[in-house]
C-alpha positions in Angstrom: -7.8 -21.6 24.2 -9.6 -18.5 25.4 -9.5 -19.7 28.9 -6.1 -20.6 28.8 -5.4 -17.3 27.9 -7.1 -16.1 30.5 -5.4 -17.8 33.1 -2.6 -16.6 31.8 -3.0 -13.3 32.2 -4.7 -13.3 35.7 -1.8 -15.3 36.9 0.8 -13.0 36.8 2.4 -11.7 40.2 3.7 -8.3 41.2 6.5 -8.4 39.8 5.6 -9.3 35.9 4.0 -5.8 35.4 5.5 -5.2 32.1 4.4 -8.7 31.5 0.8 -7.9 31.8 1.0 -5.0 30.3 2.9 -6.7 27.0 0.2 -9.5 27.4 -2.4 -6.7 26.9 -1.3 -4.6 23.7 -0.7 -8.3 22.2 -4.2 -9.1 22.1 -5.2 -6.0 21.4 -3.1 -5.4 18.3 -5.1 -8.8 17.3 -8.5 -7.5 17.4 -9.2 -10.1 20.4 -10.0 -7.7 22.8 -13.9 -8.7 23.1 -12.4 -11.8 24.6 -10.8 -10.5 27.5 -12.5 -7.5 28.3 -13.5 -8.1 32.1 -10.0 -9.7 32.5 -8.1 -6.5 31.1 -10.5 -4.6 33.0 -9.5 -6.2 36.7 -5.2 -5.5 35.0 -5.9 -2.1 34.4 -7.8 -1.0 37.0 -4.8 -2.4 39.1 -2.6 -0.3 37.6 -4.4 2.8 37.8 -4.8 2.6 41.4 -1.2 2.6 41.2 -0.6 5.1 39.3 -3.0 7.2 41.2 -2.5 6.3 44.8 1.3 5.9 44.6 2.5 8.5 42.0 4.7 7.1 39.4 7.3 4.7 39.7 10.6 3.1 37.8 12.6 5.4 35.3 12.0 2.8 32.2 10.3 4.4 29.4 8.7 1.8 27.5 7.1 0.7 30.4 5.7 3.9 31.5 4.3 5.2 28.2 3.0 1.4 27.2 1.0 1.7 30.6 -0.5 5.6 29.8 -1.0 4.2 26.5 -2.8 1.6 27.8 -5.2 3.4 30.3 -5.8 6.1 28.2 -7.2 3.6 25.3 -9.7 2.0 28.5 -10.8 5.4 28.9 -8.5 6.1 31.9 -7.9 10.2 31.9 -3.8 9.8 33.2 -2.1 12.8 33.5 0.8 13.6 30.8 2.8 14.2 33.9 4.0 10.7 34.1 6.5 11.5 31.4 8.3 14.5 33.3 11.0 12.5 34.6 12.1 11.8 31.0 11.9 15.4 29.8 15.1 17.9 30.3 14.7 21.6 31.3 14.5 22.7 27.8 11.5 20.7 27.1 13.4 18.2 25.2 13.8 14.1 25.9 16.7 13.5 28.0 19.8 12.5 25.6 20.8 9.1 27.4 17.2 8.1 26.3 17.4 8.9 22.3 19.3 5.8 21.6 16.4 3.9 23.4 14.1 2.9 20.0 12.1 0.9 22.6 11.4 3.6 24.5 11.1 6.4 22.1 8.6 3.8 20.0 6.5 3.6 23.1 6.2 7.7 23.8 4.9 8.1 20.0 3.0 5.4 20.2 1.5 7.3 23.8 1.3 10.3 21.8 -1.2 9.5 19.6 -3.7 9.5 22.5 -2.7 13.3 23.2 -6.0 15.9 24.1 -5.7 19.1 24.0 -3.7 21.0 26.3 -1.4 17.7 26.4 2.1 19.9 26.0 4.3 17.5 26.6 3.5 14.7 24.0 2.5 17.1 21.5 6.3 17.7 21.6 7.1 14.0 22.5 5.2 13.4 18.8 7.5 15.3 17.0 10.6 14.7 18.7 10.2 11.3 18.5 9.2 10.9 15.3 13.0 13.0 14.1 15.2 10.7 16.6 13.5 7.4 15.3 13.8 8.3 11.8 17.4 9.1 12.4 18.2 6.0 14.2 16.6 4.3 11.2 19.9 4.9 9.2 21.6 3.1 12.1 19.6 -0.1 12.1 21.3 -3.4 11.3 18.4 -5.6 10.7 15.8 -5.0 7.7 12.7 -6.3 10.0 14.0 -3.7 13.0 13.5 -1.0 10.6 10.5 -2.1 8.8 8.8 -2.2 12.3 9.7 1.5 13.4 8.6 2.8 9.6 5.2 1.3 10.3 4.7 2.6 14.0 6.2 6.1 12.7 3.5 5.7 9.5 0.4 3.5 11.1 0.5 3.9 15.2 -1.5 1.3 16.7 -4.4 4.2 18.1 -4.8 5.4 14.8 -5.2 2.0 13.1 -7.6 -1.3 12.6 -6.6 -4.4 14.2 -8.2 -6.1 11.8 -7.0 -4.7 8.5 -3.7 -4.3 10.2 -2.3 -7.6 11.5 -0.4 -9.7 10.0 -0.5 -12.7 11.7 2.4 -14.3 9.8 5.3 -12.1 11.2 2.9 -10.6 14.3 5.6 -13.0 16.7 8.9 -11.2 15.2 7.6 -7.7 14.7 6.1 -7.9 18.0 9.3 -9.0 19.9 11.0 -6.6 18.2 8.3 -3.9 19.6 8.7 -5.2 23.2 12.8 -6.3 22.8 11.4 -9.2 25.6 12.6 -12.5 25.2 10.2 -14.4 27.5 7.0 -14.2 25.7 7.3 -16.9 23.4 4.7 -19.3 25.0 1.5 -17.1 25.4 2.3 -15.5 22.2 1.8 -18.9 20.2 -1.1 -19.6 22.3 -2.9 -15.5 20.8 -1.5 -16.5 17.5 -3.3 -19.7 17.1 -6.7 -17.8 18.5 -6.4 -15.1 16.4 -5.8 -17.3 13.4 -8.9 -19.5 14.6 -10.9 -16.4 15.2 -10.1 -14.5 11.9 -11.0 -18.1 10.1 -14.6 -17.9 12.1 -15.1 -14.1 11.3 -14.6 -14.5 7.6 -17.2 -17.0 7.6 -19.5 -14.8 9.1 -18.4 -11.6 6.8 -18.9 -14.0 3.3 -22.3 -14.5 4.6 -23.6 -10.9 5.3 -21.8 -10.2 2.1 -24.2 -12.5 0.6 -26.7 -10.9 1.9 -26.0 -7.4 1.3 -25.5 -7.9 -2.4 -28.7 -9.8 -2.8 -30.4 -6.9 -1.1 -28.6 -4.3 -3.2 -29.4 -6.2 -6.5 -33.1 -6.1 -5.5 -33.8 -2.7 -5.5 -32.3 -2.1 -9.0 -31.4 1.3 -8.3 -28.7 1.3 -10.8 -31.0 0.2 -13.3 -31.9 3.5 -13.4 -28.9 5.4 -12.4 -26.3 3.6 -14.7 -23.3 6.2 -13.7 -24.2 5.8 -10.2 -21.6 3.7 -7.7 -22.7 0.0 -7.2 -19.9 -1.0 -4.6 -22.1 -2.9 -1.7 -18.7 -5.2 -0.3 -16.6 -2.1 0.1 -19.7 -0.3 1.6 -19.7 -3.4 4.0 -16.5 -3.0 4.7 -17.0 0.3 6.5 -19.5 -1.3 8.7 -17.1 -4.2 9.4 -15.1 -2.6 10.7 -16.6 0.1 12.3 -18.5 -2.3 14.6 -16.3 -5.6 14.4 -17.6 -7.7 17.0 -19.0 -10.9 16.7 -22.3 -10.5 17.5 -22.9 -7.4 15.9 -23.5 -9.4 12.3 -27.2 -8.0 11.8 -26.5 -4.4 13.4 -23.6 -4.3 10.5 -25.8 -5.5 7.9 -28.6 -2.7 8.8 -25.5 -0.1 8.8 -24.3 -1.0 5.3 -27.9 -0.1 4.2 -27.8 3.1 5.2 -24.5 4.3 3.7 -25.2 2.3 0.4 -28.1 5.2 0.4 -25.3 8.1 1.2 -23.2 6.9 -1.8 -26.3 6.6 -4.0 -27.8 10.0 -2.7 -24.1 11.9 -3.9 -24.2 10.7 -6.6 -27.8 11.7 -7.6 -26.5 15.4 -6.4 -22.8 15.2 -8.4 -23.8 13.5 -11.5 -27.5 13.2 -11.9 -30.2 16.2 -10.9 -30.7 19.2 -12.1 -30.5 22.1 -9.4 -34.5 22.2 -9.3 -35.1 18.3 -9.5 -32.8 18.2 -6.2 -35.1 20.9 -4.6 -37.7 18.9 -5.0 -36.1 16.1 -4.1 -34.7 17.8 -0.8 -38.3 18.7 -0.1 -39.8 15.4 -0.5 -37.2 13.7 2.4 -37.5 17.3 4.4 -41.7 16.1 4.4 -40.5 12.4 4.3 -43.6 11.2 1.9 -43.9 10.5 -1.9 -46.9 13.1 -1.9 -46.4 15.8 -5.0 -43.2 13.9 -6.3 -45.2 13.3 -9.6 -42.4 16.2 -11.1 -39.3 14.3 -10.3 -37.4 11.8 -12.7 -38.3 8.1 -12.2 -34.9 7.1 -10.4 -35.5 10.0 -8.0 -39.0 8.4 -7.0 -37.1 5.0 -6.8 -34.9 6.4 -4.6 -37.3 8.4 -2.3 -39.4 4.9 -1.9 -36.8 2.6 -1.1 -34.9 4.8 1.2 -38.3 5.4 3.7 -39.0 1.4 3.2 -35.7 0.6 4.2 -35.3 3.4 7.4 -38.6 1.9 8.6 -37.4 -1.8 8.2 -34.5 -0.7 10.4 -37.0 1.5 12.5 -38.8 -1.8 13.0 -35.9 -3.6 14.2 -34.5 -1.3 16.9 -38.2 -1.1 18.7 -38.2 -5.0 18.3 -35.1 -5.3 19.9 -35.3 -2.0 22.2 -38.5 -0.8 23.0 -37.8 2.4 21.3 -38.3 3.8 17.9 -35.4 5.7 16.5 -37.5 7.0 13.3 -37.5 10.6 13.9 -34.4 10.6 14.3 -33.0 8.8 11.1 -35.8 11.4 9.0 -33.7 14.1 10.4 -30.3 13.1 9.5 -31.2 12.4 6.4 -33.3 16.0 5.9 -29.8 17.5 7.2 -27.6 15.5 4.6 -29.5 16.3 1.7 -30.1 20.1 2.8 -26.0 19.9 3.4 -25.9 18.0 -0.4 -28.3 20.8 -1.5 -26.1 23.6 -0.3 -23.2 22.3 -2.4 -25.4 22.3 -5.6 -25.8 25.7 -5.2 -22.5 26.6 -5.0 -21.4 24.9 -8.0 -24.5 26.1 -9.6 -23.4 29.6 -8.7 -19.8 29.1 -9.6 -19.2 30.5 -5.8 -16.6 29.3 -3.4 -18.1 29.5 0.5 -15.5 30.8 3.1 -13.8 28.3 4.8 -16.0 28.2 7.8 -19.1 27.9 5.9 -18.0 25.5 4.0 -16.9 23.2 7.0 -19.9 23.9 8.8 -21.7 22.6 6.2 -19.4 20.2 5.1 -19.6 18.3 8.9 -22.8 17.1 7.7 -22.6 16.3 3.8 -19.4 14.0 5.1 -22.6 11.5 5.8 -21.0 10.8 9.5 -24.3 11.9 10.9 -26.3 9.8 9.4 -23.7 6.8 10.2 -23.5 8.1 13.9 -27.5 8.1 14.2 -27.7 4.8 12.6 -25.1 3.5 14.8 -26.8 5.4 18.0 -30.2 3.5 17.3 -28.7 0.0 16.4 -27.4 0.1 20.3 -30.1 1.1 21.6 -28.6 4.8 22.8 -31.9 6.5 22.4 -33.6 4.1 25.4 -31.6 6.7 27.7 -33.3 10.2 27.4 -30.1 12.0 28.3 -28.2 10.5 25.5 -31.2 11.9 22.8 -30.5 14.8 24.2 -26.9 15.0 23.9 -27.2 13.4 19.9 -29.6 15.9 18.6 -27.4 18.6 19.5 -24.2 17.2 17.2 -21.7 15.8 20.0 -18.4 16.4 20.2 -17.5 12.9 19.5 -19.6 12.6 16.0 -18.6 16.3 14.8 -14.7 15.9 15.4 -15.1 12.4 13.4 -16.8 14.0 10.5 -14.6 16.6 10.6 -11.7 14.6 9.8 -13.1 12.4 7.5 -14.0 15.3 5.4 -10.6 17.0 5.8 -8.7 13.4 4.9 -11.1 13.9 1.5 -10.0 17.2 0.8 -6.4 16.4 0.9 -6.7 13.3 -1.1 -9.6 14.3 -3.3 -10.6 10.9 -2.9 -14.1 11.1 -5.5 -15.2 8.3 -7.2 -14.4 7.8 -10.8 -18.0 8.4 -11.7 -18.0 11.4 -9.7 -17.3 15.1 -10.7 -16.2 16.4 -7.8 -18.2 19.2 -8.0 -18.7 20.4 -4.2 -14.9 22.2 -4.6 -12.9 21.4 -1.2 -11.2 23.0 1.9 -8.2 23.7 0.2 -10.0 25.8 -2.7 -11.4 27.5 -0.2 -8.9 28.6 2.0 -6.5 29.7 -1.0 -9.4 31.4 -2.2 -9.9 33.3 1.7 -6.4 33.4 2.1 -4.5 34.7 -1.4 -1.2 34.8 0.3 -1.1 31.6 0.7 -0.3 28.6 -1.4 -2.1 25.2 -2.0 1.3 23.3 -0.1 1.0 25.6 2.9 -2.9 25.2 2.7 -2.2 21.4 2.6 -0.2 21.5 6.0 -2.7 23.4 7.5 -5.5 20.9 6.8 -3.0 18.3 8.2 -2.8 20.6 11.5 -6.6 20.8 12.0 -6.9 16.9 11.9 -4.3 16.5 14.9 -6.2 18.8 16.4 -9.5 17.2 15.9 -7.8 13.9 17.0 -6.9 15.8 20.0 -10.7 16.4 20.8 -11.7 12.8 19.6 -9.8 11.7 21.9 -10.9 13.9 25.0 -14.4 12.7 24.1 -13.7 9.0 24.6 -11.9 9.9 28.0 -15.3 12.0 29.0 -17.8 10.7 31.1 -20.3 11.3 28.6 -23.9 9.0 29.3 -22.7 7.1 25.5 -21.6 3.4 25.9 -18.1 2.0 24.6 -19.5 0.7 21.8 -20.5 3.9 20.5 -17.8 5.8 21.4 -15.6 2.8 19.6 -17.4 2.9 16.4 -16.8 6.1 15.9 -13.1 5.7 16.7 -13.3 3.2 14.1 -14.9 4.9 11.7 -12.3 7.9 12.1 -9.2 5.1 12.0 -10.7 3.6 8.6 -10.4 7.3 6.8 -6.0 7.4 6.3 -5.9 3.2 6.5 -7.7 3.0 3.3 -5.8 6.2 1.8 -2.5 4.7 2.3 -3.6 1.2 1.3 -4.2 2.5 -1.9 -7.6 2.1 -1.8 -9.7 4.2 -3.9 -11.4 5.3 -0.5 -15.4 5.0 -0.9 -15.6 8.6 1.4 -19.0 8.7 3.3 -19.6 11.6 1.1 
């Protein structure tokens, strides 16, 4: 099937361009990417030559912003530029082109992949977003409708193939997407692989499952801590989805063991310590032994223990399959998340609100994407290169803007667990506190406008030629996507708090 596929797709002449490109974003909105990704590769390239060496070319929209979309989600830096034949003088999308839903699905769609200074679809964002929701009161059919509500409310770059596909109407909603009738064959033939491949993976995701609940069940933390969280599938669920591929079972195993520690760690802060059993506590992981711990509550101890036995197990496994021993490393993020933890302790102790830069300065790290990121960065292996353990101890880009918006997405939705007090406050209480003019609504959209923003830089990082791999710069794409997917699913989000 997969070769098939293939063939299909290396097949096509000059003059199926769009065809390619369609062929592309199908098995991408799939999740089947991993299979094609030297074949996509040789496609893309082929177009960015193009793109590059012949400036642009044709005057159809959906084809030109599918394509930017495209490169840019490779990691191809194109210009905005490609869309000034569709703008007007006044900065506005050419009026013969509003009644285009193809089109104008495709530019916001584009737009999502904006970095900052990208003028044009910052505009192209909004504008499309008002014509398509006013078109939507013109739309005959219920499924044409349904389909440009969910690319106004989930656009693919900000979304999980995997959570997000439904393979059942994937043909119709996709047609619909593309408006191209002669797609039917290979579209069957992705269907039936995605269905055979999402059959295999769930296999394989019952099984580490199975595993991570018989490890969580063995260390009888919540024995001890009865009002602590005991969630380890929807803890998994973050690591499946943060690194999804196939062969990645054991790296997302190891993961979900570090952030079952985040949740239990907040919850010994928010619920459990006093504020000088949590200075001790912070001092003990700052020293990372069990020396002079004789002070702290049982379940503290418990903790302490199983957290260095289970960062030297995964220690162990990235030398065995590296050469390289990420351990000093995964002390430190963990020194910084409880010293971040501990900072918020004293607030609440103090009955203080920070200012709104201290508190996201410090709230970066208590999100517990740092310790995710330097899990992540030693499962692949990052740390062999010298130049990337560099570029991680100093808080890249990439990791801060991802922490950064998870904790923001938080704030907005105040998204604590039902065992949890909530006691580290939030952005919003801060900044109506620093800012007494203003009200919690217009603090609200403000919150919204620093996570476009950080978008804007998330995505300049993965379009950098920075020394980290794909893989890394994926997961924490991923990791970012999962934040609003869970929030509007209804989830009670487990935030890497």
């Amino acid at each position: 099937m997969v070769k098939l596929i293939k063939n299909i797709l290396t097949s096509m002449n000059s003059e199926k361009q769009l065809d390619e490109l369609i062929m592309i974003d199908a098995i991408q909105r799939l999740g089947l990417e991993y299979y094609f990704q030297e074949d996509i590769h040789r496609v893309l390239e082929k177009h960015h030559r193009k793109v590059t060496t012949m400036g642009e070319d044709g005057g159809n929209l959906h084809y030109v912003a599918l394509r930017f979309g495209l490169l840019r989600h490779a990691g191809y830096n194109v210009s905005e530029g490609v869309f000034n034949k569709f703008i007007d003088k006044d900065r506005k999308l050419r009026k013969e082109l509003r009644k285009d839903t193809q089109g104008l699905m495709s530019l916001f769609e584009a737009s999502q992949l904006r970095i900052p200074g990208d003028h044009i679809l910052d505009d192209a964002s909004q504008y499309c977003e008002l014509i398509l929701q006013a078109n939507l009161k013109n739309v005959a059919k219920e499924s044409e409708a349904r389909v440009i509500q969910n690319t106004l409310s989930n656009p693919f770059h900000k979304s999980l193939p995997r959570l997000s596909a439904d393979l059942d109407n994937f043909e119709i909603s996709f047609k619909i997407i593309h408006d191209h009738c002669g797609i039917n064959g290979w579209v069957e033939e992705i269907l039936y692989l995605a269905r055979m491949d999402a059959n295999e993976a769930q296999i394989t995701h019952m099984n580490e499952i199975t595993y991570i609940s018989r490890w969580w069940n063995e260390l009888r933390l919540t024995e001890k801590l009865k009002l602590a969280r005991s969630q380890p599938v929807k803890w998994h669920l973050w690591s499946l989805v943060v690194l999804p591929s196939p062969n990645m079972a054991q790296l997302r195993i190891e993961l979900t063991k570090s952030i079952s520690f985040i949740y239990i760690i907040d919850d010994i802060f928010d619920v459990y310590g006093t504020l000088q059993d949590l200075t001790l506590f912070t001092e003990a992981v700052n020293r990372w032994d069990l020396n002079n711990v004789e002070k702290l509550p049982e379940y503290m101890t418990m903790c302490l223990k199983e957290l260095y036995n289970t960062t030297n197990e995964i220690s162990n496994t990235v030398y065995l399959n590296h050469g390289w021993n990420p351990k000093g490393r995964l002390t430190k993020a963990w020194a910084e998340l409880c010293n971040a933890f501990l900072v918020e302790a004293k607030w609440f102790a103090s009955g203080q609100l920070p200012s709104t830069d201290e508190y996201m300065k410090n709230g970066v790290v208590s999100s517990g994407v740092y310790i995710v990121a330097a899990t992540i960065f030693s499962l692949l292996g990052e740390g062999v290169n010298n130049t990337n353990t560099h570029l991680f101890n100093n808080h890249p880009h990439i990791v801060t803007s991802a922490a950064k918006i998870l904790r923001l997405w938080d704030d907005l939705k105040t998204a604590k667990d039902e065992n949890s007090n909530g006691h580290d406050g939030s952005y919003i209480a801060c900044y109506v506190k620093q800012h007494k003019d203003r009200s919690a609504e217009s603090a609200r959209q403000h919150v919204f406008e620093m996570i476009s923003d950080e978008w804007k830089c998330l995505n300049q990082e993965c379009l950098s030629h920075s020394p980290f791999s794909t893989d890394f710069k994926t997961a924490l794409l991923n990791l970012t996507r999962m934040v609003p997917i869970m929030y509007s699913s209804n989830h009670h989000l487990p935030s890497l708090l």
